[in-house]
C-alpha positions in Angstrom: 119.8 15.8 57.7 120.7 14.6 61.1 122.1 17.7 62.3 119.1 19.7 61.0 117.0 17.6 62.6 119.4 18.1 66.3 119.1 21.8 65.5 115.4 22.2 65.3 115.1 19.5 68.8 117.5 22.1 70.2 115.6 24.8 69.5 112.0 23.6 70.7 113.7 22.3 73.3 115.0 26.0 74.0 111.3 27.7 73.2 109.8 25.3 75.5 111.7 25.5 78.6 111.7 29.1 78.0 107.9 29.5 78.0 107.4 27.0 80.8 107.1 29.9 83.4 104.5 32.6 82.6 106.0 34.8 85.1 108.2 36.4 82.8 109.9 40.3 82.8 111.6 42.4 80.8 114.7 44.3 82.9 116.1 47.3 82.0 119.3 48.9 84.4 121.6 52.0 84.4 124.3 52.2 86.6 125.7 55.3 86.2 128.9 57.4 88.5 128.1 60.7 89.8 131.0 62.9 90.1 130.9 65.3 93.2 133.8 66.9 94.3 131.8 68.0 97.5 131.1 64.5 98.4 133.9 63.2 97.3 135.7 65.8 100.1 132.9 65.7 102.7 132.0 61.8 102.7 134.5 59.3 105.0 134.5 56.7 103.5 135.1 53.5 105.1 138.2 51.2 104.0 137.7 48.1 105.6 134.1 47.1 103.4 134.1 43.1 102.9 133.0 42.1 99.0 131.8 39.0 98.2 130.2 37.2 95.3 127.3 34.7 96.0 127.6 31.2 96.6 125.8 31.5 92.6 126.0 33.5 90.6 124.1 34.6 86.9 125.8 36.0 84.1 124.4 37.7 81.5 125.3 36.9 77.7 125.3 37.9 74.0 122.7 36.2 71.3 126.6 35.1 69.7 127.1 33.1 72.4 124.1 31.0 72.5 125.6 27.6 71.9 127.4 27.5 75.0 123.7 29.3 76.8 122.7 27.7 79.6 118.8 26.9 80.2 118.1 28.3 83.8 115.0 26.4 84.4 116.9 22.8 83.5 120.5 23.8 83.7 121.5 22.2 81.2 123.8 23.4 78.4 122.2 23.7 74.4 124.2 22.3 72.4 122.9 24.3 68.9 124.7 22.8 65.9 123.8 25.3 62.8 123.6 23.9 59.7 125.1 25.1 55.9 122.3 24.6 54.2 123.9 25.3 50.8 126.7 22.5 51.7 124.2 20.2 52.6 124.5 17.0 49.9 122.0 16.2 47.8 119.8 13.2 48.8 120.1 10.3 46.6 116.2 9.1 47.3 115.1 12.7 46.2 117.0 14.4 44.5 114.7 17.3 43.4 115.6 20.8 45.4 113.4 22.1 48.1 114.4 25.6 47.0 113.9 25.5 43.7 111.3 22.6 42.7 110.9 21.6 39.6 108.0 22.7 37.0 106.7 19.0 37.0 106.4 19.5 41.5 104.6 22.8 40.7 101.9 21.8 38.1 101.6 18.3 40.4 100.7 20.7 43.7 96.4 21.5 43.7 96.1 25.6 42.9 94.8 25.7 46.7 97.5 25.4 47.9 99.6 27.7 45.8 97.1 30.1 46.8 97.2 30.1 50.5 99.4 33.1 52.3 102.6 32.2 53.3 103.0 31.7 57.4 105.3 34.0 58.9 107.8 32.0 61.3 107.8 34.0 64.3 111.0 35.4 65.9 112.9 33.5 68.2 111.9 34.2 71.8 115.4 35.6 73.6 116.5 33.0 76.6 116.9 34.0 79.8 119.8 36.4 80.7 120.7 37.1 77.2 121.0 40.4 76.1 118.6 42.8 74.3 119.7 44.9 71.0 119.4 48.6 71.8 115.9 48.7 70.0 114.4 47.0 73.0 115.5 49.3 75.2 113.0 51.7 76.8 115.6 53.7 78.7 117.3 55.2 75.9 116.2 58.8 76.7 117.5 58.7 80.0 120.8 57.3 79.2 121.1 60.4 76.5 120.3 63.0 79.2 122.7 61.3 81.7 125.4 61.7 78.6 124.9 65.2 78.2 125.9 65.9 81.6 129.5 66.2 82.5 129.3 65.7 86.1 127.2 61.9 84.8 129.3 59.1 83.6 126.9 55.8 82.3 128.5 52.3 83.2 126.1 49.9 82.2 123.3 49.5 80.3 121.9 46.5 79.6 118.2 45.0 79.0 117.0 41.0 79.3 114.2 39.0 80.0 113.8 36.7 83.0 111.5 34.9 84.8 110.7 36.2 88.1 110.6 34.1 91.5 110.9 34.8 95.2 113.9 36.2 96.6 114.7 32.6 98.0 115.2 31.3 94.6 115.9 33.7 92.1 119.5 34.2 90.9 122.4 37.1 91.9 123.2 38.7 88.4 126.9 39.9 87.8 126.9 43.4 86.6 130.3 44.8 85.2 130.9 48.0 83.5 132.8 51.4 82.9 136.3 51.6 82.3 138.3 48.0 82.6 141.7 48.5 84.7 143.4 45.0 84.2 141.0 42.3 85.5 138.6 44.5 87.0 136.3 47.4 86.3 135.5 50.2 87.3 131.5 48.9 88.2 131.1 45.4 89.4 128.7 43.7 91.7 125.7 42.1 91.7 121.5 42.6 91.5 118.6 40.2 92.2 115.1 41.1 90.6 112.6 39.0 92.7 108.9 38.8 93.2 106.5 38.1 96.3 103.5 40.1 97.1 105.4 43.1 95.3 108.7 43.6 92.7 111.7 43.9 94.6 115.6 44.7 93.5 118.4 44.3 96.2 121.6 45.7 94.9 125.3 44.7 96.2 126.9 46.9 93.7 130.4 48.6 94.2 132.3 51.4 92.8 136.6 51.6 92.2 138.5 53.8 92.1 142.0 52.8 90.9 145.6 54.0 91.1 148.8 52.4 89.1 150.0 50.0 91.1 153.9 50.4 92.2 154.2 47.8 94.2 151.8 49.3 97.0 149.7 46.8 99.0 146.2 47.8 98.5 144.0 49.0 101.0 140.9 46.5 99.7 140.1 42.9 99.3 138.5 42.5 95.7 136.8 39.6 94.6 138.0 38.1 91.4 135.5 38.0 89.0 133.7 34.9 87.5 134.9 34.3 84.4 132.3 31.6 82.4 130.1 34.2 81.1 126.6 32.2 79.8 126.7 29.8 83.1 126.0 29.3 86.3 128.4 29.8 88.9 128.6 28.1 91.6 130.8 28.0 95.1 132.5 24.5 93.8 133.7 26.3 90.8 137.8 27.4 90.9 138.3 31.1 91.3 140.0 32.2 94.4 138.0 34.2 97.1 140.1 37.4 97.0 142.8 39.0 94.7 144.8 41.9 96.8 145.8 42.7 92.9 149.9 42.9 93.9 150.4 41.2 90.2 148.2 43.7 88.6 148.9 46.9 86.7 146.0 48.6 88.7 145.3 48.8 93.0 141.9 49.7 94.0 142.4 53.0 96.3 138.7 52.9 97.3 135.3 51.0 97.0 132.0 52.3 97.9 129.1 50.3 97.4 125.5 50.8 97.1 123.9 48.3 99.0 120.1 49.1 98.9 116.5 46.6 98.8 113.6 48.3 97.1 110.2 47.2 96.8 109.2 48.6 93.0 105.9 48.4 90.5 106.1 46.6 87.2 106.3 49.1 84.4 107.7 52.4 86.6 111.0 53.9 86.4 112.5 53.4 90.1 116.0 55.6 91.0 118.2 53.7 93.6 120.2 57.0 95.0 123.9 57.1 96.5 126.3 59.8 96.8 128.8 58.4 94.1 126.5 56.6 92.2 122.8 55.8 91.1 120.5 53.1 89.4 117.3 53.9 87.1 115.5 50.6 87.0 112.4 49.6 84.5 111.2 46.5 85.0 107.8 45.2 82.8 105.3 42.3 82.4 105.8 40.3 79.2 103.5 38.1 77.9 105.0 34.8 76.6 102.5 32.8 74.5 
């Protein structure tokens, strides 16, 4: 009974922290490469672009891994313990079953009662940052026309809820996808969602291209990736600032990165543009209650 009883504290605790902040969104992002030979030929692209991660930085994370979640409004970590109820032991001051009471409980309880309709216990409200099964998704069409397109290669797409605050104080979200070359991908980066007068994304999002590594130094400084996915990271935390890959299977050839601020309007689709690659963005007013 004790650790049913820390598992439901847990879990208001969760709901209520979560719904403190009625400013709350629901984001939807594709990142997706754009493969033009023309521009590929015709573009010079620089070699000497500086990456960096932000001093913090947010990570996005499965519903799986919610017992090492962290709360973003308290930072604090929920520790959810979750119960077998069927290995529970019986209690020796009752020992008549909650699931299956006996006839003497039934004909004790007033026919009122046995009457009333059964409550429905709501759904769990996601937490912030975690991720949202494909049924939430609203971009689903788009990400099917981008597939049917050769020259179109989706790298992410992901959906979560968060609450929105002014550039100042919201966090940098790592974004990672495509194909996975070692210790890096193919997409990584980050993306702030913030809110002032308007919406706004700013986008620090960069595109590899990788070649086997022989031995060859590489041409670009890439930042090693945080690696405590469900926390925050911050500047104190141990990960070195740059990995020239030598160790690695993989050397990064070439980085572009689409670097872009965009003021947007809750519930439009907005298309952050680049020569390599692009970003459809949804972003939507949720009400919490």
């Amino acid at each position: 009974m004790h650790h049913l009883k820390k598992t439901l504290i847990a879990s208001l605790f969760a709901a209520c922290s979560a719904s403190a902040d009625s400013n709350w969104y629901q984001v939807e992002m594709i990142v997706f490469a754009h493969h033009d030979e023309a521009a590929e030929a015709e573009e010079n692209w620089p070699d000497d672009v500086v990456l960096n991660y932000p001093a913090r930085v947010k990570m996005l994370f499965d519903a799986i891994a919610l017992p090492n979640a962290v709360d973003s409004e308290f930072n604090t970590t929920l520790d959810v313990e979750v119960p077998n109820l069927l290995e529970l032991p019986p209690s020796e001051e009752n020992s008549t079953s909650l699931l299956s009471p006996s006839s003497e409980v039934i004909a004790a309880a007033p026919m009122a009662l046995l009457d009333q309709p059964l409550e429905e216990t709501p759904a769990p409200l996601p937490l912030p940052f975690q991720r949202l099964e494909d049924s939430a998704k609203q971009l689903r069409p788009a990400l099917q026309h981008l597939r049917r397109i050769d020259r179109y290669k989706p790298l992410f797409h992901e959906a979560w809820q968060q609450p929105l605050e002014s550039r100042r104080r919201s966090p940098d979200i790592l974004i990672t996808g495509g194909e996975e070359y070692g210790s890096h991908f193919e997409l990584e980066g980050t993306v702030k969602i913030s809110v002032e007068r308007y919406l706004h994304i700013d986008t620090d999002l960069w595109l590899h291209r990788f070649l086997p590594n022989f031995g060859q130094q590489s041409t670009f400084q890439v930042p090693e990736l945080p690696s405590r996915a469900g926390s925050d990271l911050t500047s104190a935390d141990s990960y070195s600032p740059f990995s020239f890959i030598v160790n690695e299977p993989y050397s990064v050839s070439r980085t572009v990165t689409l670097r872009q601020s965009r003021r947007m309007r809750s519930g439009e689709i907005h298309y952050l543009d680049h020569p390599l690659f692009g970003v459809i963005v949804l972003v939507t007013p949720l009400e919490r209650d």
